[in-house]
Chimera marker file (.cmm) of the C-alpha trace (Angstrom):
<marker_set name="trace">
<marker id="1" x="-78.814" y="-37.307" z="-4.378" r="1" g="1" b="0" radius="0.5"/>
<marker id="2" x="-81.901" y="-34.893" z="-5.359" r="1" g="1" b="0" radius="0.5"/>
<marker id="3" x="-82.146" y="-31.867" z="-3.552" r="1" g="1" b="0" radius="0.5"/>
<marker id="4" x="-85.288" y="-32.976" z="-1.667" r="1" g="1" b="0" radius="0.5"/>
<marker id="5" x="-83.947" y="-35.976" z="0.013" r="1" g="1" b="0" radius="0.5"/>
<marker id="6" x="-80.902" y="-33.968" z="1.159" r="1" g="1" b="0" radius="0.5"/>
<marker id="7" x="-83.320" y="-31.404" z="2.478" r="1" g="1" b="0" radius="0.5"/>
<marker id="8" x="-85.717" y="-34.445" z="3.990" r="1" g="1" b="0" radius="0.5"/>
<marker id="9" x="-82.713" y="-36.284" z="5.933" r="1" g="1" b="0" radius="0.5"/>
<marker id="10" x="-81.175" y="-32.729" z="6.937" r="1" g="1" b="0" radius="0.5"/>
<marker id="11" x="-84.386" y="-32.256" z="8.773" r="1" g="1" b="0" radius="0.5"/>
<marker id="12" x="-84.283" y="-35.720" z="9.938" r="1" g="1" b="0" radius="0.5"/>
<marker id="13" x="-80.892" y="-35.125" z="11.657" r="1" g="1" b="0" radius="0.5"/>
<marker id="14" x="-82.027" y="-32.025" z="13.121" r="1" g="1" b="0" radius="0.5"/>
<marker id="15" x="-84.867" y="-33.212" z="14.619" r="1" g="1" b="0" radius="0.5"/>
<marker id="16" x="-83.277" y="-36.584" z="15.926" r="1" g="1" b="0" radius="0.5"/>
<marker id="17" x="-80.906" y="-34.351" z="17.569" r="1" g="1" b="0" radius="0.5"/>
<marker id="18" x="-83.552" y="-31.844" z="19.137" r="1" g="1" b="0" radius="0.5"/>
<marker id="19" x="-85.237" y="-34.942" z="20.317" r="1" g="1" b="0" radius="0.5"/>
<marker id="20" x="-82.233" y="-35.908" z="21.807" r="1" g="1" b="0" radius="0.5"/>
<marker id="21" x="-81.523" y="-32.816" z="23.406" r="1" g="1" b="0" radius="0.5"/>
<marker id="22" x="-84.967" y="-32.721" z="24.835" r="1" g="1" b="0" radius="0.5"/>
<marker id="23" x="-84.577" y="-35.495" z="26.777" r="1" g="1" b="0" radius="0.5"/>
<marker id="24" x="-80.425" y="-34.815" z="27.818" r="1" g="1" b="0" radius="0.5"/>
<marker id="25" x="-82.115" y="-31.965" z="29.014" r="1" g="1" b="0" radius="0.5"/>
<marker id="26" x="-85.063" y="-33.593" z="31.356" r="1" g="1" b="0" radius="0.5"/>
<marker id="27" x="-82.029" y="-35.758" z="32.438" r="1" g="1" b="0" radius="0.5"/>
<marker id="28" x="-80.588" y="-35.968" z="36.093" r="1" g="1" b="0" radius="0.5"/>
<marker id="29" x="-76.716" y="-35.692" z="36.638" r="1" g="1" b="0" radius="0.5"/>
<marker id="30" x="-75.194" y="-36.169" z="39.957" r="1" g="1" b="0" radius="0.5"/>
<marker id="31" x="-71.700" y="-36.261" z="39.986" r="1" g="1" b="0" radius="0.5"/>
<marker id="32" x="-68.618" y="-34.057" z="39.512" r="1" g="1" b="0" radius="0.5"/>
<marker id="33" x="-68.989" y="-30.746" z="37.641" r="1" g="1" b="0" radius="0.5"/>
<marker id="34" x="-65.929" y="-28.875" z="35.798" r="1" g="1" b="0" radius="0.5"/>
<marker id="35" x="-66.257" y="-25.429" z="34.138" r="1" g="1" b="0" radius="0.5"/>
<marker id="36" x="-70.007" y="-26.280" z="33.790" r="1" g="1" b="0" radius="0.5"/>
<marker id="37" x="-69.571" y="-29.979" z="32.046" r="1" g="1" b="0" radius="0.5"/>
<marker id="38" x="-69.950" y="-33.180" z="33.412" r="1" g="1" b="0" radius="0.5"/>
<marker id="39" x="-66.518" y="-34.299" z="34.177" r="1" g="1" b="0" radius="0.5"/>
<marker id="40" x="-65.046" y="-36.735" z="36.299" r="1" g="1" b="0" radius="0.5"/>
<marker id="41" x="-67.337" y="-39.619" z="38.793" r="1" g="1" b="0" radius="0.5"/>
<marker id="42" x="-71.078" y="-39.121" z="38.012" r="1" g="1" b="0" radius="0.5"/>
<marker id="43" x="-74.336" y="-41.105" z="37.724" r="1" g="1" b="0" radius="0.5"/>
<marker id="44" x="-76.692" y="-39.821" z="34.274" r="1" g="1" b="0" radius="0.5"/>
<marker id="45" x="-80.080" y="-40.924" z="34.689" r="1" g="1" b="0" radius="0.5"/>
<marker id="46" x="-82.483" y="-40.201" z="31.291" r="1" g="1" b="0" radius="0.5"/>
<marker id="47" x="-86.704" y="-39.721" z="31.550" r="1" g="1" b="0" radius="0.5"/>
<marker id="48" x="-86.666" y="-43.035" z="29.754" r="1" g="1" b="0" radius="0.5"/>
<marker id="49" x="-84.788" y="-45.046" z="32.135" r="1" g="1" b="0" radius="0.5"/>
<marker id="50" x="-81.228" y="-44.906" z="30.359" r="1" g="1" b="0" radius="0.5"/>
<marker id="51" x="-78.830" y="-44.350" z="33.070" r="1" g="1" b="0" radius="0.5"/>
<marker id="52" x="-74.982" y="-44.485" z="32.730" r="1" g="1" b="0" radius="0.5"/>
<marker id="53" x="-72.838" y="-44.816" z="35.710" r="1" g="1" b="0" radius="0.5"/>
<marker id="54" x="-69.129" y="-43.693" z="35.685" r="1" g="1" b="0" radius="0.5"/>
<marker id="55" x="-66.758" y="-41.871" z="34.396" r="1" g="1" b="0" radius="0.5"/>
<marker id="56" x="-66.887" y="-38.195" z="32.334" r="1" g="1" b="0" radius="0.5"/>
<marker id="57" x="-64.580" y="-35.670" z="30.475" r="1" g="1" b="0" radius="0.5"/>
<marker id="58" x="-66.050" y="-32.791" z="28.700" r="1" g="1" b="0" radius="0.5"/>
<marker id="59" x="-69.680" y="-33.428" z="29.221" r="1" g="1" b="0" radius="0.5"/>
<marker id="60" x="-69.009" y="-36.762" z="27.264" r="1" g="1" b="0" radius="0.5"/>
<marker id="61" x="-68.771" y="-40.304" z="29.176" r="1" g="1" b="0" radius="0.5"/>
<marker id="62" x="-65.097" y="-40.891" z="28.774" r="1" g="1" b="0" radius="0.5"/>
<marker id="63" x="-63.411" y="-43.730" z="31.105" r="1" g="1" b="0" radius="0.5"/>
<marker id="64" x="-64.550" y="-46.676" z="32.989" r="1" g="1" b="0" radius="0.5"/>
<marker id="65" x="-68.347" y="-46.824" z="32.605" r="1" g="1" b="0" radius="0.5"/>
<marker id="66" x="-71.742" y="-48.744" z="32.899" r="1" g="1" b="0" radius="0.5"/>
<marker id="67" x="-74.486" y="-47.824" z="30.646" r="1" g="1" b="0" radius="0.5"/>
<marker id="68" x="-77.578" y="-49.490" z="31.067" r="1" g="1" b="0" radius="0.5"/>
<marker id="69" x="-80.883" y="-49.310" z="29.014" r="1" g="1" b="0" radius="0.5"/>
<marker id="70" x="-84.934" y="-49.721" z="30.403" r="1" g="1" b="0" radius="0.5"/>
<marker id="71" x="-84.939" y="-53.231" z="29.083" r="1" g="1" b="0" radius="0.5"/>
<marker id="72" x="-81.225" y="-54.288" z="31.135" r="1" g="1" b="0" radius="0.5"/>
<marker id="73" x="-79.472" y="-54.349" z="27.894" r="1" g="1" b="0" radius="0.5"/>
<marker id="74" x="-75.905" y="-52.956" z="29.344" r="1" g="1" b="0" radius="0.5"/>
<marker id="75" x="-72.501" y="-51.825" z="27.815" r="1" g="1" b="0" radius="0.5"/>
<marker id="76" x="-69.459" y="-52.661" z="30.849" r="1" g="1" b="0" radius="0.5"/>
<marker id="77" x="-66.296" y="-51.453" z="30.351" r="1" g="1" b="0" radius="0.5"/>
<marker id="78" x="-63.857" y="-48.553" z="28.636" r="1" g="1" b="0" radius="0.5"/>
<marker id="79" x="-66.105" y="-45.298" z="26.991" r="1" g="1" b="0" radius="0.5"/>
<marker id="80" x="-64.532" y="-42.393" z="24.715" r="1" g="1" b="0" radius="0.5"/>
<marker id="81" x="-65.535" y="-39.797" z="23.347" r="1" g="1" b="0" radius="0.5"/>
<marker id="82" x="-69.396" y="-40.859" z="24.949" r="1" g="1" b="0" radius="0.5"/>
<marker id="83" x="-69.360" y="-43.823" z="22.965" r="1" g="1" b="0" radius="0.5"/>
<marker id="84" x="-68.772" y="-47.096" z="24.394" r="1" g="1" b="0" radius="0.5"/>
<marker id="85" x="-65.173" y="-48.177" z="22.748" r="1" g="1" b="0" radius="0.5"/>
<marker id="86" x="-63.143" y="-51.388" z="24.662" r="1" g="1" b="0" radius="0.5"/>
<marker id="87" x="-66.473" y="-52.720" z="26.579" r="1" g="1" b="0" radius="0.5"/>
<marker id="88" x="-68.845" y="-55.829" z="27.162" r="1" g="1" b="0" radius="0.5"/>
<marker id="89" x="-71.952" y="-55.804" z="25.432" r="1" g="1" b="0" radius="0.5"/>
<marker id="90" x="-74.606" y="-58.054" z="27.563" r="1" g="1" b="0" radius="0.5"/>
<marker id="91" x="-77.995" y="-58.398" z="25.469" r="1" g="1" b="0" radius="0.5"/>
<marker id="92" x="-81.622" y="-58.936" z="27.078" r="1" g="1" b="0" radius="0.5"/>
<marker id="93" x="-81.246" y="-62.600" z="27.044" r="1" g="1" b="0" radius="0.5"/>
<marker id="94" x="-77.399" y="-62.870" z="28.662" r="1" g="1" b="0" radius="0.5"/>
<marker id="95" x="-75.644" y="-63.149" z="26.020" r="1" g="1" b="0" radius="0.5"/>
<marker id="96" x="-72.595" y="-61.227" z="25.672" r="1" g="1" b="0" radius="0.5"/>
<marker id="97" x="-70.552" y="-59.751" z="22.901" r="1" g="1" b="0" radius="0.5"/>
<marker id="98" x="-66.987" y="-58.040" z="23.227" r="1" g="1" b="0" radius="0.5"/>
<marker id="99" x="-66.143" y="-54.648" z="21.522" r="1" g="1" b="0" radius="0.5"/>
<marker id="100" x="-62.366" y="-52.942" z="21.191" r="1" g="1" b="0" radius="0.5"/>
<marker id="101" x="-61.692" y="-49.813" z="19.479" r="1" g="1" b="0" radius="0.5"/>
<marker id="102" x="-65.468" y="-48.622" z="19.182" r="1" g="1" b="0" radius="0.5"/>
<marker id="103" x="-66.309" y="-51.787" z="17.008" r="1" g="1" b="0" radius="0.5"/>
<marker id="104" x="-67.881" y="-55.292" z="17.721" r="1" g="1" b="0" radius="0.5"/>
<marker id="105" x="-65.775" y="-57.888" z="17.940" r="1" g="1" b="0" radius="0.5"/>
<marker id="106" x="-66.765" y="-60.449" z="15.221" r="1" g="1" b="0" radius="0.5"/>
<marker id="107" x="-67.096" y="-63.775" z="17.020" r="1" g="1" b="0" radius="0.5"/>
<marker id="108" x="-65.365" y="-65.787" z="13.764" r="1" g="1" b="0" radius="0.5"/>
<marker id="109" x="-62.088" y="-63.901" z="14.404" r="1" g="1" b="0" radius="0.5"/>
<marker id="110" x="-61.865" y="-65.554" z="18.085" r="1" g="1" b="0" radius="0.5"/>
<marker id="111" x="-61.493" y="-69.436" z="16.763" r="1" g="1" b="0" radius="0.5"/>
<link id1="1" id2="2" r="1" g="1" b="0" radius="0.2"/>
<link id1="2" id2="3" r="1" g="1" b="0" radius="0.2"/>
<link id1="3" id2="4" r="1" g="1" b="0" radius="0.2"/>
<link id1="4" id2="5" r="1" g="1" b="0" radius="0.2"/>
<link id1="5" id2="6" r="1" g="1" b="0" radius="0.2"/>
<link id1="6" id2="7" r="1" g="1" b="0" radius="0.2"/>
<link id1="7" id2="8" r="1" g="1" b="0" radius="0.2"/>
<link id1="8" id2="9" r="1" g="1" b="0" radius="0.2"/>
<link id1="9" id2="10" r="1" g="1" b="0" radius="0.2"/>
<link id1="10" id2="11" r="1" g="1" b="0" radius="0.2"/>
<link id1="11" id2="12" r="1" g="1" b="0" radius="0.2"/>
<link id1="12" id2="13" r="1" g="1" b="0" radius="0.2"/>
<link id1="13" id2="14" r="1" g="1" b="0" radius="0.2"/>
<link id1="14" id2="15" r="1" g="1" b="0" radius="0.2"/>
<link id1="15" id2="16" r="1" g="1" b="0" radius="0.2"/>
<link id1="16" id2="17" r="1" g="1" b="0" radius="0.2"/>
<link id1="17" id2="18" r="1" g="1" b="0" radius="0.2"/>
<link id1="18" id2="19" r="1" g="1" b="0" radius="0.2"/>
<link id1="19" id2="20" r="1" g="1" b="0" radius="0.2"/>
<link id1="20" id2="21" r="1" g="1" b="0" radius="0.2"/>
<link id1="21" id2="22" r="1" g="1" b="0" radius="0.2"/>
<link id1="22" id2="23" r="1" g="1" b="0" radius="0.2"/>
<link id1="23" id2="24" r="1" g="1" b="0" radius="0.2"/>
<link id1="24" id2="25" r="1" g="1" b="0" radius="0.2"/>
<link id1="25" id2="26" r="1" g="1" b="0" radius="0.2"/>
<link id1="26" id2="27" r="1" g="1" b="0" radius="0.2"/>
<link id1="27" id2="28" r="1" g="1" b="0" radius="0.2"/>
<link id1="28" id2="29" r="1" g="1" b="0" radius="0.2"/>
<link id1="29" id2="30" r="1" g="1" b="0" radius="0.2"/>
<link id1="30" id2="31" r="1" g="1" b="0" radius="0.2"/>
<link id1="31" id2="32" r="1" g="1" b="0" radius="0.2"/>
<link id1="32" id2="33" r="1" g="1" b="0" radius="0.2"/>
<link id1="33" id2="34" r="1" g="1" b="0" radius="0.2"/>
<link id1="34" id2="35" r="1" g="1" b="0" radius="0.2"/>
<link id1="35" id2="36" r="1" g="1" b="0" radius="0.2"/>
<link id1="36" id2="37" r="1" g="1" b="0" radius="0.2"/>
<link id1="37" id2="38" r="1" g="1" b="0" radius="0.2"/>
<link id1="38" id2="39" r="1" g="1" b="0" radius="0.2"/>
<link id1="39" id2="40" r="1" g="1" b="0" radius="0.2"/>
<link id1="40" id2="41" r="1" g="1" b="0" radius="0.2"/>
<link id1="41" id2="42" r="1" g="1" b="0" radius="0.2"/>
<link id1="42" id2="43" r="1" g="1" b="0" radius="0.2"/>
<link id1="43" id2="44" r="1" g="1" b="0" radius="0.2"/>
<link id1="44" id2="45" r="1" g="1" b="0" radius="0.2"/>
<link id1="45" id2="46" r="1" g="1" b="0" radius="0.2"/>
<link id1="46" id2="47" r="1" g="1" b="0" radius="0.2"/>
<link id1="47" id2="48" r="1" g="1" b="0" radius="0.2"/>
<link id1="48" id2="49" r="1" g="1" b="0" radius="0.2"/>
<link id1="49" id2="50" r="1" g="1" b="0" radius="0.2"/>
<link id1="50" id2="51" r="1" g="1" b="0" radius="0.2"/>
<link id1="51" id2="52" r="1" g="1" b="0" radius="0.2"/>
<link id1="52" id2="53" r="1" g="1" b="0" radius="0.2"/>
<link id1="53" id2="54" r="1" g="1" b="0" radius="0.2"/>
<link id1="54" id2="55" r="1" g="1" b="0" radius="0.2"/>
<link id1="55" id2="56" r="1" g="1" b="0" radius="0.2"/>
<link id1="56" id2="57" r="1" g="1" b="0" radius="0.2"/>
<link id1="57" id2="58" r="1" g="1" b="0" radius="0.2"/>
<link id1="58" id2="59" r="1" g="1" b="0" radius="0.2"/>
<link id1="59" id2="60" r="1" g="1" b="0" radius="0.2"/>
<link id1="60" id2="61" r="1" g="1" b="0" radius="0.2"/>
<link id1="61" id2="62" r="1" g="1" b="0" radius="0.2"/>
<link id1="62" id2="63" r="1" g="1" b="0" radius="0.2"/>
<link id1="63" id2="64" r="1" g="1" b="0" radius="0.2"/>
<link id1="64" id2="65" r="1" g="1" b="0" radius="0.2"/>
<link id1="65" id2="66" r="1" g="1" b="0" radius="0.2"/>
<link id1="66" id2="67" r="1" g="1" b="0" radius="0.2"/>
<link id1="67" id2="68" r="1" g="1" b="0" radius="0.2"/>
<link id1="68" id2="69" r="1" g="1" b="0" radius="0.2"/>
<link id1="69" id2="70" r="1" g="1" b="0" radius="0.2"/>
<link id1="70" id2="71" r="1" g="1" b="0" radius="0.2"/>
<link id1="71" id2="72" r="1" g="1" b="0" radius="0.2"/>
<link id1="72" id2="73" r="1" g="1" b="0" radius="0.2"/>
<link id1="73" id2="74" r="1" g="1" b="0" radius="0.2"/>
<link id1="74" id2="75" r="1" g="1" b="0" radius="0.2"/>
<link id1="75" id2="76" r="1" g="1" b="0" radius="0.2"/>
<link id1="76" id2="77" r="1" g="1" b="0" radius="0.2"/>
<link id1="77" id2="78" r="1" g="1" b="0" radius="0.2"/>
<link id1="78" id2="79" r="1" g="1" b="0" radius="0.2"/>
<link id1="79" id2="80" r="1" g="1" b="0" radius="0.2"/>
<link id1="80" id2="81" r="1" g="1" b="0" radius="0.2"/>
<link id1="81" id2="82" r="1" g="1" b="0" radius="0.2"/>
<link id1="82" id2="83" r="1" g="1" b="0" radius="0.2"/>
<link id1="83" id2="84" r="1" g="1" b="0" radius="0.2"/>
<link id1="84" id2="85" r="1" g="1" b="0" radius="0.2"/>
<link id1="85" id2="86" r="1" g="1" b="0" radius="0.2"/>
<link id1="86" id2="87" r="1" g="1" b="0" radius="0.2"/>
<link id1="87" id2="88" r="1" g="1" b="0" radius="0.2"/>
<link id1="88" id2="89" r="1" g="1" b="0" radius="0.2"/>
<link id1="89" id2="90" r="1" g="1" b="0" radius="0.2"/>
<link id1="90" id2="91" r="1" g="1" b="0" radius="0.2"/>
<link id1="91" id2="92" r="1" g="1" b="0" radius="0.2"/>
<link id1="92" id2="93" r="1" g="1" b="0" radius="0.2"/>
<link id1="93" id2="94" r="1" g="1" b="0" radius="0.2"/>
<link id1="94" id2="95" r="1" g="1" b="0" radius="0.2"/>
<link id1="95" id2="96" r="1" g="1" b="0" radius="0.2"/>
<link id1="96" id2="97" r="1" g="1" b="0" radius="0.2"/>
<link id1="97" id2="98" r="1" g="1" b="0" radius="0.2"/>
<link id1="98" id2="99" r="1" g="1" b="0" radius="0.2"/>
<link id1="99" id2="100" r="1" g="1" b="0" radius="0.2"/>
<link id1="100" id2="101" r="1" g="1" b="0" radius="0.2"/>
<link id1="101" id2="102" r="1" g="1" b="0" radius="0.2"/>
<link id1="102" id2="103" r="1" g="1" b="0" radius="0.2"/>
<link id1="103" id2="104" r="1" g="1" b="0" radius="0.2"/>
<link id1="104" id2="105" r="1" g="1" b="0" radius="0.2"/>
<link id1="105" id2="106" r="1" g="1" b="0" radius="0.2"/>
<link id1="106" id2="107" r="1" g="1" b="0" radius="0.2"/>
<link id1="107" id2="108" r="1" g="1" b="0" radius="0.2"/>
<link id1="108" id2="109" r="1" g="1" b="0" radius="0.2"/>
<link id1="109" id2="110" r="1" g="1" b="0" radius="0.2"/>
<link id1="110" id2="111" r="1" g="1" b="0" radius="0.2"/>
</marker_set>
Protein backbone atom coordinates (compact mmCIF):
# COMPACT_ATOMS: atom_id res chain seq x y z
CA UNK A 1 0.00 0.00 0.00
CA UNK A 2 1.57 3.53 -1.16
CA UNK A 3 1.90 6.00 1.35
CA UNK A 4 -0.86 8.20 -0.13
CA UNK A 5 -3.68 5.82 0.03
CA UNK A 6 -2.78 5.01 3.66
CA UNK A 7 -2.78 8.72 4.30
CA UNK A 8 -6.24 9.10 2.02
CA UNK A 9 -8.24 6.23 3.99
CA UNK A 10 -6.62 7.45 7.44
CA UNK A 11 -8.42 10.64 6.75
CA UNK A 12 -11.35 8.79 5.60
CA UNK A 13 -11.66 7.01 9.00
CA UNK A 14 -11.21 10.11 10.80
CA UNK A 15 -13.65 11.94 9.25
CA UNK A 16 -16.34 9.05 9.15
CA UNK A 17 -15.83 9.01 12.77
CA UNK A 18 -16.11 12.92 13.37
CA UNK A 19 -19.20 12.65 11.32
CA UNK A 20 -20.33 10.18 13.51
CA UNK A 21 -19.61 11.90 16.53
CA UNK A 22 -21.37 14.94 15.26
CA UNK A 23 -24.44 13.48 15.10
CA UNK A 24 -24.02 11.01 18.63
CA UNK A 25 -23.61 14.30 19.81
CA UNK A 26 -27.00 16.17 18.43
CA UNK A 27 -28.51 12.85 19.75
CA UNK A 28 -31.21 12.57 22.61
CA UNK A 29 -30.69 9.94 25.46
CA UNK A 30 -33.27 9.35 28.03
CA UNK A 31 -32.64 6.66 30.17
CA UNK A 32 -30.35 5.51 33.00
CA UNK A 33 -27.01 7.30 33.50
CA UNK A 34 -23.85 5.62 35.37
CA UNK A 35 -20.58 7.50 36.09
CA UNK A 36 -21.57 9.75 33.10
CA UNK A 37 -22.30 6.76 30.38
CA UNK A 38 -25.33 5.48 29.19
CA UNK A 39 -25.90 2.40 31.14
CA UNK A 40 -28.71 0.38 31.94
CA UNK A 41 -32.82 1.03 30.38
CA UNK A 42 -32.66 3.96 27.88
CA UNK A 43 -34.26 5.17 24.63
CA UNK A 44 -31.28 6.84 21.90
CA UNK A 45 -32.93 8.86 19.44
CA UNK A 46 -30.33 10.24 16.41
CA UNK A 47 -31.10 13.79 14.20
CA UNK A 48 -31.64 11.32 11.41
CA UNK A 49 -34.31 9.30 12.84
CA UNK A 50 -32.13 6.23 14.11
CA UNK A 51 -33.44 5.44 17.44
CA UNK A 52 -32.48 2.36 19.56
CA UNK A 53 -34.58 1.30 22.40
CA UNK A 54 -33.15 -0.85 25.30
CA UNK A 55 -30.59 -1.89 27.02
CA UNK A 56 -26.84 -0.12 27.76
CA UNK A 57 -23.43 -0.84 29.50
CA UNK A 58 -20.64 1.54 29.14
CA UNK A 59 -22.15 4.05 26.84
CA UNK A 60 -22.45 1.04 24.34
CA UNK A 61 -25.99 -0.77 23.66
CA UNK A 62 -25.29 -4.01 25.39
CA UNK A 63 -28.45 -6.39 26.22
CA UNK A 64 -31.89 -6.80 24.99
CA UNK A 65 -32.44 -4.11 22.34
CA UNK A 66 -34.48 -2.61 19.36
CA UNK A 67 -32.73 -0.56 16.88
CA UNK A 68 -34.66 0.90 14.30
CA UNK A 69 -33.61 2.99 11.18
CA UNK A 70 -35.75 6.17 9.23
CA UNK A 71 -36.79 3.73 6.58
CA UNK A 72 -38.27 0.81 9.47
CA UNK A 73 -35.43 -1.39 8.69
CA UNK A 74 -35.02 -2.89 12.48
CA UNK A 75 -32.48 -5.19 14.33
CA UNK A 76 -34.73 -7.21 17.49
CA UNK A 77 -33.00 -9.02 19.82
CA UNK A 78 -29.45 -9.57 21.93
CA UNK A 79 -26.70 -6.34 21.36
CA UNK A 80 -22.89 -6.38 22.62
CA UNK A 81 -20.49 -4.42 22.63
CA UNK A 82 -23.14 -1.72 20.57
CA UNK A 83 -23.33 -4.03 17.86
CA UNK A 84 -26.26 -6.07 17.26
CA UNK A 85 -24.89 -9.87 17.97
CA UNK A 86 -27.88 -12.84 18.58
CA UNK A 87 -30.83 -10.61 16.88
CA UNK A 88 -33.60 -10.52 14.06
CA UNK A 89 -32.85 -8.60 11.17
CA UNK A 90 -36.38 -7.38 9.51
CA UNK A 91 -35.62 -5.56 6.03
CA UNK A 92 -37.93 -2.71 4.41
CA UNK A 93 -39.99 -5.20 2.64
CA UNK A 94 -40.64 -7.86 5.80
CA UNK A 95 -38.39 -10.04 5.23
CA UNK A 96 -36.37 -11.29 7.97
CA UNK A 97 -32.92 -12.67 8.46
CA UNK A 98 -31.45 -14.27 11.78
CA UNK A 99 -27.95 -13.32 13.17
CA UNK A 100 -25.93 -15.25 16.25
CA UNK A 101 -22.61 -14.33 17.39
CA UNK A 102 -22.43 -10.83 15.53
CA UNK A 103 -22.76 -12.64 12.06
CA UNK A 104 -25.71 -13.37 9.59
CA UNK A 105 -26.99 -16.46 9.61
CA UNK A 106 -26.57 -17.94 6.07
CA UNK A 107 -30.01 -19.22 5.08
CA UNK A 108 -28.30 -22.58 3.22
CA UNK A 109 -27.04 -23.77 6.63
CA UNK A 110 -30.84 -23.98 7.97
CA UNK A 111 -32.03 -26.92 5.35
Amino acid sequence: MTEEKREFEERGRRERWQRRRRIETASIYVGEVKDGERHGRGTLTLPDGEKYEGEFKDGKKDGRGTLTYPDGEKYEGEFKDGKPWTVTFTDVDGSKTEWKDGYEIDDELDG
